[in-house]
C-alpha positions as a Markdown table, in Angstrom:
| # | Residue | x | y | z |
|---|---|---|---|---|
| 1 | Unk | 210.3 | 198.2 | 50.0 |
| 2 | Unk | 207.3 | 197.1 | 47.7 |
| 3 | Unk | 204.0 | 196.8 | 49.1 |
| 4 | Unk | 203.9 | 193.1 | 50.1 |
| 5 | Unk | 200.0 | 191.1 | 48.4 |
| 6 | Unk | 197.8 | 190.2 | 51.9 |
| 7 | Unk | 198.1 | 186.6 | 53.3 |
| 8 | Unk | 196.7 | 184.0 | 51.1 |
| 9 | Unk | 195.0 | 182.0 | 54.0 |
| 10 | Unk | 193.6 | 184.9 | 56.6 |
| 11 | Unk | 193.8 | 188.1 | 54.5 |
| 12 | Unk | 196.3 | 190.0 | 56.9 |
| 13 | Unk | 198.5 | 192.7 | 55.5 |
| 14 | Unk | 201.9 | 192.4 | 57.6 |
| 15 | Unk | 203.6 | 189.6 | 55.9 |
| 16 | Unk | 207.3 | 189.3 | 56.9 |
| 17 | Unk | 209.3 | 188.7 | 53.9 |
| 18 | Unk | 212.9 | 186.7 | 55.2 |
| 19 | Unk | 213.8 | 185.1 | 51.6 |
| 20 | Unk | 214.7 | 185.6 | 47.7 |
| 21 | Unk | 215.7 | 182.9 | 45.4 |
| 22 | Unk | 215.8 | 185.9 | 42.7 |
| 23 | Unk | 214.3 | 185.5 | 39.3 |
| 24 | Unk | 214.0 | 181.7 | 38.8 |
| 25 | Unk | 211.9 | 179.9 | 35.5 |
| 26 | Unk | 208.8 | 177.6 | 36.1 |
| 27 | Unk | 210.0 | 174.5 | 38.3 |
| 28 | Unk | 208.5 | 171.5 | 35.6 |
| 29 | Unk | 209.0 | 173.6 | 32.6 |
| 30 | Unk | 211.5 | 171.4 | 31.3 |
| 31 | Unk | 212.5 | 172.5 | 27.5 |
| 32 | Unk | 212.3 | 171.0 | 24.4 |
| 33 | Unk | 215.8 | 171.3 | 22.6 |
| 34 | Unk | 214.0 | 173.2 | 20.0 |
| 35 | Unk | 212.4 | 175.6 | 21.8 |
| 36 | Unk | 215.9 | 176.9 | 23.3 |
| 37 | Unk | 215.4 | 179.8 | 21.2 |
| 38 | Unk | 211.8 | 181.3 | 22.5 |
| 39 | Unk | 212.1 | 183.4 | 25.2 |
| 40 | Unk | 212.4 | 181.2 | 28.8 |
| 41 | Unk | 209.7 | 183.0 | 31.7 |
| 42 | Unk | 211.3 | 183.7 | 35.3 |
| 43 | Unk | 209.4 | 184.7 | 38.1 |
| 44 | Unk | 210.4 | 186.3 | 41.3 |
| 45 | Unk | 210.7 | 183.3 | 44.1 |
| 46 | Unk | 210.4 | 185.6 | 47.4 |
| 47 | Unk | 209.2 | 184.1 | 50.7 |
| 48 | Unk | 207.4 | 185.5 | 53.5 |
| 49 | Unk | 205.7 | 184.8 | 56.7 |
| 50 | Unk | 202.0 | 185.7 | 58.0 |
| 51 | Unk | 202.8 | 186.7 | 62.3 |
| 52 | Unk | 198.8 | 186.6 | 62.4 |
| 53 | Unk | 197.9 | 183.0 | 61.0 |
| 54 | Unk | 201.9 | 181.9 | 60.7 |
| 55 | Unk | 201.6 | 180.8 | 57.1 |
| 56 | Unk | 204.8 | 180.6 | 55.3 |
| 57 | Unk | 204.2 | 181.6 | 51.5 |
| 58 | Unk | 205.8 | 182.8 | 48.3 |
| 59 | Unk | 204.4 | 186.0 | 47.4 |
| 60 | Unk | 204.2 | 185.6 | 43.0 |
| 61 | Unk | 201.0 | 183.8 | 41.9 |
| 62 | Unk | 201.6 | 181.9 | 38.5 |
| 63 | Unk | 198.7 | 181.1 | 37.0 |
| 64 | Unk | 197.6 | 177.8 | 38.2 |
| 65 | Unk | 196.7 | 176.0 | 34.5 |
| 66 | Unk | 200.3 | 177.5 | 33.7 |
| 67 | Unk | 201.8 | 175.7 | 36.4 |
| 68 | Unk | 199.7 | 172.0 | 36.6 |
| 69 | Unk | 198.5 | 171.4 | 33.3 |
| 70 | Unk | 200.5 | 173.1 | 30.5 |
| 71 | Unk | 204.0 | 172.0 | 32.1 |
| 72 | Unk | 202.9 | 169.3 | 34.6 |
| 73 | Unk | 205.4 | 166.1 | 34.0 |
| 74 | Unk | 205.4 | 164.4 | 37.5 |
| 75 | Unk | 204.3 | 161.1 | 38.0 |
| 76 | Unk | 203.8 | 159.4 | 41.2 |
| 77 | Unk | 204.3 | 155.7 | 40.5 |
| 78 | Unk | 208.1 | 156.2 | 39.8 |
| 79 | Unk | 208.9 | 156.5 | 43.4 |
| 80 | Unk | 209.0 | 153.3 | 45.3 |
| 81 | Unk | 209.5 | 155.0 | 48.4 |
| 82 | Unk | 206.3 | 156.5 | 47.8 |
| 83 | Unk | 204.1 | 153.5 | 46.5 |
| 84 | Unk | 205.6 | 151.6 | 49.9 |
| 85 | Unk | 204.6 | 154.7 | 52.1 |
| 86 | Unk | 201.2 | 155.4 | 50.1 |
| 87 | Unk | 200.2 | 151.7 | 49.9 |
| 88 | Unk | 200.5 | 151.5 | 53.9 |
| 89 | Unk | 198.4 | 154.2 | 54.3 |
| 90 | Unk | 195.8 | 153.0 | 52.3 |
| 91 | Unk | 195.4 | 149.5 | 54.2 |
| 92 | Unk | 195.9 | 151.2 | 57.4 |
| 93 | Unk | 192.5 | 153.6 | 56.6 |
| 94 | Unk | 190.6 | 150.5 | 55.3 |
| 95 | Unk | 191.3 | 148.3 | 58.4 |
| 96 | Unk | 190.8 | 151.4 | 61.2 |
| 97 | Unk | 187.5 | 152.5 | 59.4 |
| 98 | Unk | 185.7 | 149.4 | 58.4 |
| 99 | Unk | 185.6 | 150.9 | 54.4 |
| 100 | Unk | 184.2 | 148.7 | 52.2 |
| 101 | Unk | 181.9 | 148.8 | 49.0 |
| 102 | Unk | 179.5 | 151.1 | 50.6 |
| 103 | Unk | 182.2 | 153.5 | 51.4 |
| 104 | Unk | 184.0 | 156.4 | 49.4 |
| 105 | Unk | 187.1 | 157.8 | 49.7 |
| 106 | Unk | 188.3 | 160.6 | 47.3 |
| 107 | Unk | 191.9 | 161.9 | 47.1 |
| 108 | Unk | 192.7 | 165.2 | 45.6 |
| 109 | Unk | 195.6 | 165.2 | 43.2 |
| 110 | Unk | 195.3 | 161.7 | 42.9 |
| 111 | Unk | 198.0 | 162.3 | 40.2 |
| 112 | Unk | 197.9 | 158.5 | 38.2 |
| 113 | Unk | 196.1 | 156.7 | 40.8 |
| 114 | Unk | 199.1 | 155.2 | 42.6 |
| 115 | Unk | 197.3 | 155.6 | 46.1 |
| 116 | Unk | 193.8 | 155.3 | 45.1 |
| 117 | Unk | 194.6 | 151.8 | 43.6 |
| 118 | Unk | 195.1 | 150.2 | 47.0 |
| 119 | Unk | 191.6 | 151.1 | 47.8 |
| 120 | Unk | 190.3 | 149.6 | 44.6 |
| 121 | Unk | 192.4 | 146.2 | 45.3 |
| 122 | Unk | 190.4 | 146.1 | 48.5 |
| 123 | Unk | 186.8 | 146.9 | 46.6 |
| 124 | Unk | 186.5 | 150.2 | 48.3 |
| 125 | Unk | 184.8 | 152.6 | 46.1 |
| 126 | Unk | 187.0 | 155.8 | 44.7 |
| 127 | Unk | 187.4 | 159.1 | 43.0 |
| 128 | Unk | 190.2 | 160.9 | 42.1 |
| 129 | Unk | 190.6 | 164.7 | 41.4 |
| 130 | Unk | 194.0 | 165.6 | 39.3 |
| 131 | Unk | 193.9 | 168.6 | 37.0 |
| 132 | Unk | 197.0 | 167.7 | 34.9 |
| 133 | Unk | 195.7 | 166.2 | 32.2 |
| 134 | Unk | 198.3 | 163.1 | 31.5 |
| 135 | Unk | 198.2 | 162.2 | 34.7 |
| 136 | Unk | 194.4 | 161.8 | 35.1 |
| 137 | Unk | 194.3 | 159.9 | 31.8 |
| 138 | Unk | 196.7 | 157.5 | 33.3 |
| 139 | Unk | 194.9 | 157.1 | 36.5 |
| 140 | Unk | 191.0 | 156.4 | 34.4 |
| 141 | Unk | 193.0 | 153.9 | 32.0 |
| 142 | Unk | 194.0 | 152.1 | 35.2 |
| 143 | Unk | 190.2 | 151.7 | 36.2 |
| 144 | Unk | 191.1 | 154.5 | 39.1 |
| 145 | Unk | 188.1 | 156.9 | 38.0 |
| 146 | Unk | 189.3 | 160.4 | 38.1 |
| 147 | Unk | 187.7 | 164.1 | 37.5 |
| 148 | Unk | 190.4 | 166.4 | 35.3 |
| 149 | Unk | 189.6 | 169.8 | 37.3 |
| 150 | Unk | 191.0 | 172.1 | 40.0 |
| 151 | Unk | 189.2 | 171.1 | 43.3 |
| 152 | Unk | 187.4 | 174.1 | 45.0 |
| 153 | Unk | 183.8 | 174.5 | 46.5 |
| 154 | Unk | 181.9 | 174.3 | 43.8 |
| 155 | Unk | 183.1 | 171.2 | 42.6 |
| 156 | Unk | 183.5 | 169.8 | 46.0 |
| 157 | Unk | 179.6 | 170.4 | 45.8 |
| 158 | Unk | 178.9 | 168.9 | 42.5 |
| 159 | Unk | 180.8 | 165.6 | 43.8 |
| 160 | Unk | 178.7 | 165.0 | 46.3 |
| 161 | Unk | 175.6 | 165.5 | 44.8 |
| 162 | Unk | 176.9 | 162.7 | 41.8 |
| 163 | Unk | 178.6 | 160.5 | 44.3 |
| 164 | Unk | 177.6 | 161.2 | 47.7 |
| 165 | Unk | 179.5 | 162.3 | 50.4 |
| 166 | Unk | 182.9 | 161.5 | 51.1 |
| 167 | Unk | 183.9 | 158.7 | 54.1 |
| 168 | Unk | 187.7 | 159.6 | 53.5 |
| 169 | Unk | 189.4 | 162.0 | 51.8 |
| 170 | Unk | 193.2 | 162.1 | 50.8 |
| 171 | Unk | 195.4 | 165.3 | 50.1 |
| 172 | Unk | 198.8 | 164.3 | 49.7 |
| 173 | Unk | 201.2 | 167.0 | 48.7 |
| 174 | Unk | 199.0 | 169.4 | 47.1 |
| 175 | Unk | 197.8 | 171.8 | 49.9 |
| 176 | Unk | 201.2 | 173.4 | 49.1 |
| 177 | Unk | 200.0 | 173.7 | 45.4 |
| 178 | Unk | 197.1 | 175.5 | 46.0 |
| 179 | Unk | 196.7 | 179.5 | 45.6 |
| 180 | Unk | 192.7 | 180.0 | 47.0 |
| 181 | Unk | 193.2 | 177.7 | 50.3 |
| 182 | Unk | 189.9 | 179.0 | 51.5 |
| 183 | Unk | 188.5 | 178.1 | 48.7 |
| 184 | Unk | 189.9 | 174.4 | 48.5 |
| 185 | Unk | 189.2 | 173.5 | 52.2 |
| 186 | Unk | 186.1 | 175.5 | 51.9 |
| 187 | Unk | 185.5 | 172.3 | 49.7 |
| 188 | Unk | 187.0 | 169.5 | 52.0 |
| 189 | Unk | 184.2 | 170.6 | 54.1 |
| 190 | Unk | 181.7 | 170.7 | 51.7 |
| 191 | Unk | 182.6 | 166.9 | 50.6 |
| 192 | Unk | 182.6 | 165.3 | 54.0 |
| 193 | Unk | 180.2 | 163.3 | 55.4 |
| 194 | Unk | 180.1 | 164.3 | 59.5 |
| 195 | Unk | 182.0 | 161.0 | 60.7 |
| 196 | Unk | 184.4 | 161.5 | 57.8 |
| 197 | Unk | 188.4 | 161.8 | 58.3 |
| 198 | Unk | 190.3 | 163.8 | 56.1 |
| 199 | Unk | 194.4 | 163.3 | 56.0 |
| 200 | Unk | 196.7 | 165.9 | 54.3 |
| 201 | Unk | 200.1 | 165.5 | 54.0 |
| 202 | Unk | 202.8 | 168.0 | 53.5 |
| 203 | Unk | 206.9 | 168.7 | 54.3 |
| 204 | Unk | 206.8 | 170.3 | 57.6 |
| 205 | Unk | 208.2 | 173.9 | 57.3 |
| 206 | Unk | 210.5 | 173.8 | 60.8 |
| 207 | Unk | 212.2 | 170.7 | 58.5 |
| 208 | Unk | 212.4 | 173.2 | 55.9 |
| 209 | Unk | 214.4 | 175.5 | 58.3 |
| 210 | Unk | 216.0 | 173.3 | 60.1 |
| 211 | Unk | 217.8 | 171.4 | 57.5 |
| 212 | Unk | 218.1 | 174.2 | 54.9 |
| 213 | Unk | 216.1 | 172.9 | 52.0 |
| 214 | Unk | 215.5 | 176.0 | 50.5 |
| 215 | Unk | 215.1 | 174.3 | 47.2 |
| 216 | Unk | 211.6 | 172.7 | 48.3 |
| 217 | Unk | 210.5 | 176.7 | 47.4 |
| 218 | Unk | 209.5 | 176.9 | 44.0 |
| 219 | Unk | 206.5 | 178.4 | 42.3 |
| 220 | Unk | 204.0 | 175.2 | 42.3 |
| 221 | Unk | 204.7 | 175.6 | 46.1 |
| 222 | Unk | 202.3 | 178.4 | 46.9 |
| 223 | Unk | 202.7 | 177.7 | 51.2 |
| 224 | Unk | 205.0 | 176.0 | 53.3 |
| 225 | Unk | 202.8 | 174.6 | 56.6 |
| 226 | Unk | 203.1 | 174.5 | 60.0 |
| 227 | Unk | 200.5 | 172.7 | 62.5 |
| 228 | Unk | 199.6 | 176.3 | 63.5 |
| 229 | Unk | 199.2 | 177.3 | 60.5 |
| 230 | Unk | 196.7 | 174.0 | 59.1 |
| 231 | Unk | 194.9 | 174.5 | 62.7 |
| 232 | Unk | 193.8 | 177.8 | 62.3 |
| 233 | Unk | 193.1 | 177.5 | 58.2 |
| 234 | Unk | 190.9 | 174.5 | 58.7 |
| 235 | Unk | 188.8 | 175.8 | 61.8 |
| 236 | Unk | 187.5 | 178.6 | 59.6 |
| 237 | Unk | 185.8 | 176.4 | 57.8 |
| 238 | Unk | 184.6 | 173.8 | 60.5 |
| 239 | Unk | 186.7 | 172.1 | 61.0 |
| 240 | Unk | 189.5 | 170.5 | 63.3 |
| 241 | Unk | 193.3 | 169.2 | 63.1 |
| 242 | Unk | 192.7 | 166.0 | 65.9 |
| 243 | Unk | 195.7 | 164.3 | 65.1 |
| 244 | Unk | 199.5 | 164.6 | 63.6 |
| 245 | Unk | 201.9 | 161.9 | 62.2 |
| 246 | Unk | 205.5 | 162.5 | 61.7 |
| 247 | Unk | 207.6 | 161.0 | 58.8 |
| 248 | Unk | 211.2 | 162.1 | 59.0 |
| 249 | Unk | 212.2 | 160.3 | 55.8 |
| 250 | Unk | 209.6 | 161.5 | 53.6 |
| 251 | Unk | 210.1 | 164.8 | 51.6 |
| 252 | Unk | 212.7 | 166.0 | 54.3 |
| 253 | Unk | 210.3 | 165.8 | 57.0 |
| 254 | Unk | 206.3 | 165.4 | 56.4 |
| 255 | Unk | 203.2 | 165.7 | 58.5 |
| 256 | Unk | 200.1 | 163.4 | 58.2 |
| 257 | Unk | 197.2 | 165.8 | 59.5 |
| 258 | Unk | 194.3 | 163.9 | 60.8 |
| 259 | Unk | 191.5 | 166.7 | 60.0 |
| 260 | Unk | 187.2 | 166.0 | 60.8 |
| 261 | Unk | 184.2 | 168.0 | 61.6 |
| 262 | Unk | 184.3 | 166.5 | 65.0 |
| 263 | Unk | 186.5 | 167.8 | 67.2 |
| 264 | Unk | 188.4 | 165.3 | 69.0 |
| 265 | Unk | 192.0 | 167.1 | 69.4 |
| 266 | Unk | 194.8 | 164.1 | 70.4 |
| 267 | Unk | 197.8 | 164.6 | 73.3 |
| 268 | Unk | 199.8 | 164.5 | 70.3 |
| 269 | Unk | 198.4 | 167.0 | 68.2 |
| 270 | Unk | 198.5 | 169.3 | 71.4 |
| 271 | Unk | 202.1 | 168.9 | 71.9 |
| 272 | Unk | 203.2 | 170.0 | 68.5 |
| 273 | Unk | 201.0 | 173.0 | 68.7 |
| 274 | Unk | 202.5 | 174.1 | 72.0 |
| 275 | Unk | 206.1 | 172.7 | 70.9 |
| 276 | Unk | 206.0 | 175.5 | 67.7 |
| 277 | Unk | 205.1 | 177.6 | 70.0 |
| 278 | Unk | 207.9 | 177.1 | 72.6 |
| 279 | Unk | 210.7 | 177.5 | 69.6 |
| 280 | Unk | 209.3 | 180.6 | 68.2 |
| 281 | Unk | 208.2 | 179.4 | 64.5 |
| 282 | Unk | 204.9 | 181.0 | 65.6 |
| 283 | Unk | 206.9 | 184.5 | 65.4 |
| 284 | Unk | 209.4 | 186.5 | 62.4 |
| 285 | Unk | 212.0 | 185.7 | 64.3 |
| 286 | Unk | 212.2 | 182.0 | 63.8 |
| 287 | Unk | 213.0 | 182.8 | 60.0 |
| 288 | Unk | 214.5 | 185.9 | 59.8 |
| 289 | Unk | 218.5 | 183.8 | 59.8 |
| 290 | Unk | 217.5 | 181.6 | 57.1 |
| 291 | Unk | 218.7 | 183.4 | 54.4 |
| 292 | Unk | 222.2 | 183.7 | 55.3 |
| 293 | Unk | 222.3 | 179.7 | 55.7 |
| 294 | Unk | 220.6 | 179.3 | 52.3 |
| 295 | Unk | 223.4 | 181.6 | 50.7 |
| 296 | Unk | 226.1 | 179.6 | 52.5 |
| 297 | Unk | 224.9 | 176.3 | 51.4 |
| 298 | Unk | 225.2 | 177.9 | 47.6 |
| 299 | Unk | 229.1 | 178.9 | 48.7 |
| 300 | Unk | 230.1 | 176.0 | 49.7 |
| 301 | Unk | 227.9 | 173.5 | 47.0 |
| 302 | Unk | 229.8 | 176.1 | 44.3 |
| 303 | Unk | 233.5 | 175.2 | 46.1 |
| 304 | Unk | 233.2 | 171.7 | 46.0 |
| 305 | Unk | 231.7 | 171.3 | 42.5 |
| 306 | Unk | 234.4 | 173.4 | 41.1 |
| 307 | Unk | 237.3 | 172.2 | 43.4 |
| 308 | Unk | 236.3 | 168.6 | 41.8 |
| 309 | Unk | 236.0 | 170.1 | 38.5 |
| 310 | Unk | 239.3 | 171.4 | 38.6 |
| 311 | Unk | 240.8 | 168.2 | 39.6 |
| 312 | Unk | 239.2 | 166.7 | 36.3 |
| 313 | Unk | 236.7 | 164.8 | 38.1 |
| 314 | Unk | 233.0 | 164.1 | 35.7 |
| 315 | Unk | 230.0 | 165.1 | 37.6 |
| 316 | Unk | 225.9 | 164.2 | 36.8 |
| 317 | Unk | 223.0 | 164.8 | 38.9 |
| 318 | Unk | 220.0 | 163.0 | 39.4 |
| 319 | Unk | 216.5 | 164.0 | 39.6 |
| 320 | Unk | 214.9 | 166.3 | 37.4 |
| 321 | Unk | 212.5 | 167.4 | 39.9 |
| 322 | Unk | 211.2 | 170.4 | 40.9 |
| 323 | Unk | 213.3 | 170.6 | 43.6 |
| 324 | Unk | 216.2 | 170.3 | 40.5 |
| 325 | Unk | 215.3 | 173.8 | 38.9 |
| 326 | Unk | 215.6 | 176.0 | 42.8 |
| 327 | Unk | 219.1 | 174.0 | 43.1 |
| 328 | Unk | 220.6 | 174.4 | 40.3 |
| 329 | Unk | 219.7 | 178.0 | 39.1 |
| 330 | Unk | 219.6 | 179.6 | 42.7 |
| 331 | Unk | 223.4 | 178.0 | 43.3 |
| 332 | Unk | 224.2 | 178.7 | 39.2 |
| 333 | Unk | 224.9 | 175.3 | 38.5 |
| 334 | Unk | 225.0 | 174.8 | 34.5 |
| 335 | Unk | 227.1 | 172.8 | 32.0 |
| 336 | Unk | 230.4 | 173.8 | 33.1 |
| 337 | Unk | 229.5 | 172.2 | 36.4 |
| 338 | Unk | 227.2 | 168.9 | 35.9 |
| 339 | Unk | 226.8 | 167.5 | 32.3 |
| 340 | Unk | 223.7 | 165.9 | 32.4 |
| 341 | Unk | 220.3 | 164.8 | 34.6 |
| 342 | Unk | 219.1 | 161.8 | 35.0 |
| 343 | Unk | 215.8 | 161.0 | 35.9 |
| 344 | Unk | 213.6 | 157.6 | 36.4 |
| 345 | Unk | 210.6 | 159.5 | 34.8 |
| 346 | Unk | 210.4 | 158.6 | 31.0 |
| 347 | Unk | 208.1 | 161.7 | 30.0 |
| 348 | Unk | 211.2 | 164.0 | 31.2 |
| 349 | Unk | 214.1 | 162.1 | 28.9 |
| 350 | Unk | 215.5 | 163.9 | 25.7 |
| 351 | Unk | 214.3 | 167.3 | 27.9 |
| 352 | Unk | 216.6 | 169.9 | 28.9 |
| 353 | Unk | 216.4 | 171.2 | 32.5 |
| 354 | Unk | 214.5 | 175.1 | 33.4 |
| 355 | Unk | 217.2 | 177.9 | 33.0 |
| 356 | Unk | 220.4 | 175.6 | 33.4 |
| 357 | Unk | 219.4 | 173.3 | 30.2 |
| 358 | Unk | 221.2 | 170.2 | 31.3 |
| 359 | Unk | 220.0 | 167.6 | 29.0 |
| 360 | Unk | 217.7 | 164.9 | 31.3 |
| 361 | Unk | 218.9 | 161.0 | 30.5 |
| 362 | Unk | 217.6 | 157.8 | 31.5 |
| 363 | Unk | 219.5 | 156.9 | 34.6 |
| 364 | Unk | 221.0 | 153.4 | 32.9 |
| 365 | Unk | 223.0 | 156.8 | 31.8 |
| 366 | Unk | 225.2 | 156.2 | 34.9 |
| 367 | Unk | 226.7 | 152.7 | 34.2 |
| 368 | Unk | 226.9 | 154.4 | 30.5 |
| 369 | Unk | 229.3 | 157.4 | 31.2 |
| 370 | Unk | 230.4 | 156.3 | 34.7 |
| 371 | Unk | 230.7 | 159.9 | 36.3 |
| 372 | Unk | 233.1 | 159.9 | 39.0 |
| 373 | Unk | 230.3 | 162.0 | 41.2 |
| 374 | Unk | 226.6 | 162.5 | 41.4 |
| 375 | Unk | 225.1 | 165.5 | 42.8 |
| 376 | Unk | 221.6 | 163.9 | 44.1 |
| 377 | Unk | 219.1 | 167.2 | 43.3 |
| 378 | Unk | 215.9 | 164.6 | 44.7 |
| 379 | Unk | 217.6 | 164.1 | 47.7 |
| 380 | Unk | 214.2 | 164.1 | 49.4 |
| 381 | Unk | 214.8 | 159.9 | 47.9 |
| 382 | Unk | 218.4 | 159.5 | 48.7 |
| 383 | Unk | 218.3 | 156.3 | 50.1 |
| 384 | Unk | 216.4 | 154.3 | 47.6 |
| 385 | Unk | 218.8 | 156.3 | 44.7 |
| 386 | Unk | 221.8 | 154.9 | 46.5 |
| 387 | Unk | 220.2 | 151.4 | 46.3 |
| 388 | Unk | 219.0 | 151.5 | 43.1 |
| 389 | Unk | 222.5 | 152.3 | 41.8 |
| 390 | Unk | 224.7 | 150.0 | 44.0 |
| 391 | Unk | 226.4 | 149.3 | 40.4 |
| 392 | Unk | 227.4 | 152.7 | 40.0 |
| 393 | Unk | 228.8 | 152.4 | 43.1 |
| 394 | Unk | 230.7 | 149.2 | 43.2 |
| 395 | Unk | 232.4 | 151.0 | 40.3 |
| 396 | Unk | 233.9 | 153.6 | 42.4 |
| 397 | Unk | 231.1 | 156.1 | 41.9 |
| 398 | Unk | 230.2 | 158.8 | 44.9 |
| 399 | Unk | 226.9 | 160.6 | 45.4 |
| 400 | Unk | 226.9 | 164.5 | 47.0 |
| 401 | Unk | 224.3 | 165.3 | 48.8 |
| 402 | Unk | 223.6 | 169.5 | 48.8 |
| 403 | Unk | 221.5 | 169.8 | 52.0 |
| 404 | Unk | 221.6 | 170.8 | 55.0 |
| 405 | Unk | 225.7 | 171.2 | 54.2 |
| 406 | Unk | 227.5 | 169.7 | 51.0 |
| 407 | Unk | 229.1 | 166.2 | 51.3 |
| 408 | Unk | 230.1 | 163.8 | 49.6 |
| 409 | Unk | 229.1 | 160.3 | 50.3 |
| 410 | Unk | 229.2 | 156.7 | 49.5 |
């Protein structure tokens, strides 16, 4: 057994390792058809869990300007799901604390601005932090001011010293992206103002169990959180997780963490503490049968794709998301299985898909070829595809879903 790297957020050296995807390429590295010929990078995708600060965590570190601005295609505003969800949070924040002109509110990996926006609209002042370059440029040409760098302390530091300190800051889905965490909330706290409130939101890693959705594990994905996990991470640096918000829907299962340098700890945010406790995803043994359930969702995802295969059927997937690349090359789904992607995301059409190379199409690519079934890899937005594409379906298309057990629906 190799000599397993110390715990990203509290340094301990006993981390239990209960999964491996194998060798798997870069999530977003989606290929140019000309480049099929250079050599494709894999990493090892091996997961493990900290029993001292309960931090779930992949254990290979690709270099961070590898991972968000070389190969970095993901855009925000092509999820309406999203916008709807984001765009409530927004007015929610501006109406229960009083933000106006006078106020800030920065969000880290503001990506194009999609969130920041509704702030603007209401003549709140904003910032945005994004490191990938296209999406930064996107979010400044929108009039949503944005900083192209990684966020630690030192430019947490800088920040305030240019623009004051923060009355709100946003961290939607990027904790997970983030190697140095000490170093990034480290910064949160350096940013704040003492009255501020800072919300993070990530997919909650007992949904992660629970439902199987291993393929939320890929290399952009440094950690995989727990409440335990955020509370004893952010009181290191001062500060304290007062509040939790649940969204079932969103991302297979998100928390909204309600995080300030007050102290002012809510029923609620007691009760999830004590319920992780009470099921044991404080301890090894909570994760230890997860990778026999992940290898029999690949059995039986394999069955059914080739049992419709054999009976001639035409099958396409949709979503060429991260998500996309663990699915299909942990299960060894390729062009004998699917024959193409399709994906809303106009920067990723004419690419080919990590490792698999499924060519990525514009999703009017549905009504175009008419596949009998669609395997939905984004299934974290399952119900707005299925709307979206009620003309696919009203020609007798069908949509599988892969997690947490294959079926076929619609």
């Amino acid at each position: 057994m190799p000599e397993l790297p110390p715990c990203r957020s509290c340094g301990a050296s006993e981390l239990h390792l209960f999964l491996s995807l194998g060798d798997v390429p870069l999530a977003d590295n989606l290929l140019r058809p000309e480049a099929l010929q250079e050599p494709e990078p894999r990493f090892p995708l091996d997961v493990a869990f900290c029993p001292r600060c309960c931090l779930v965590q992949i254990l290979e570190e690709v270099p961070p300007q590898q991972l968000f601005v070389d190969n970095y295609l993901y855009f925000s505003s092509f999820s309406d799901h999203l916008l709807d969800h984001s765009r409530r949070h927004a007015e929610r924040l501006v109406e229960d604390r009083g933000l106006g002109p006078d106020s800030l509110v920065v969000e880290l990996a503001s990506n194009d601005g999609y969130l920041l926006r509704n702030f603007r609209n209401r003549g709140v002042r904003v910032l945005g932090v994004d490191p990938a370059p296209a999406q930064a440029q996107a979010a400044n040409d929108a009039g949503i001011p944005t900083v192209a760098e990684f966020f630690g302390t030192d430019l947490a530091k800088r920040l305030r010293d240019e623009h004051g300190p923060a009355d709100v800051v946003i961290a939607n889905n990027v904790m997970a992206h983030v190697p140095e965490l000490n170093d990034f909330v480290g910064g949160i706290a350096a940013l704040v103002a003492d009255d501020a409130l800072v919300t993070v939101e990530n997919p909650y890693v007992r949904d992660l169990i629970i439902h199987g959705e291993f393929d939320t594990i890929y290399h952009e994905h440094f950690s995989y959180y727990s409440c335990t996990s955020v509370d004893t991470l952010v009181r290191r640096h001062g500060l304290y997780l007062n509040d939790v918000e649940y969204f079932p829907d969103l991302h297979g299962g998100t928390l909204r963490w309600h995080i300030a340098a007050r102290e002012d700890v809510t029923p609620r945010a007691s009760g999830y503490l004590e319920d992780e406790r009470a099921i044991g995803l404080t301890t090894p043994a909570y994760y230890d049968d997860f990778s026999r359930r992940v290898g029999g969702i690949r059995t039986e995802l394999l069955d059914l794709l080739r049992g419709l295969r054999r009976d001639g059927a035409r099958i396409a997937a949709y979503g060429a998301a991260a998500k996309g690349t663990t699915m299909l090359n942990y299960v060894g789904i390729d062009g004998d299985l699917v024959d193409f992607v399709v994906d809303r995301n106009t920067h990723k059409h004419g690419l080919l898909m990590p490792g698999v190379h499924l060519p990525v199409r514009p999703v009017e690519a549905l009504l175009e070829e008419q596949p009998d079934f669609v395997l939905i890899l984004a299934w974290n937005f399952a119900n707005e595809i299925v709307r979206q594409q009620q003309a696919y379906v009203e020609r007798g298309g069908r949509f599988i879903l892969p997690v947490p057990h294959p079926r076929v629906i619609g």
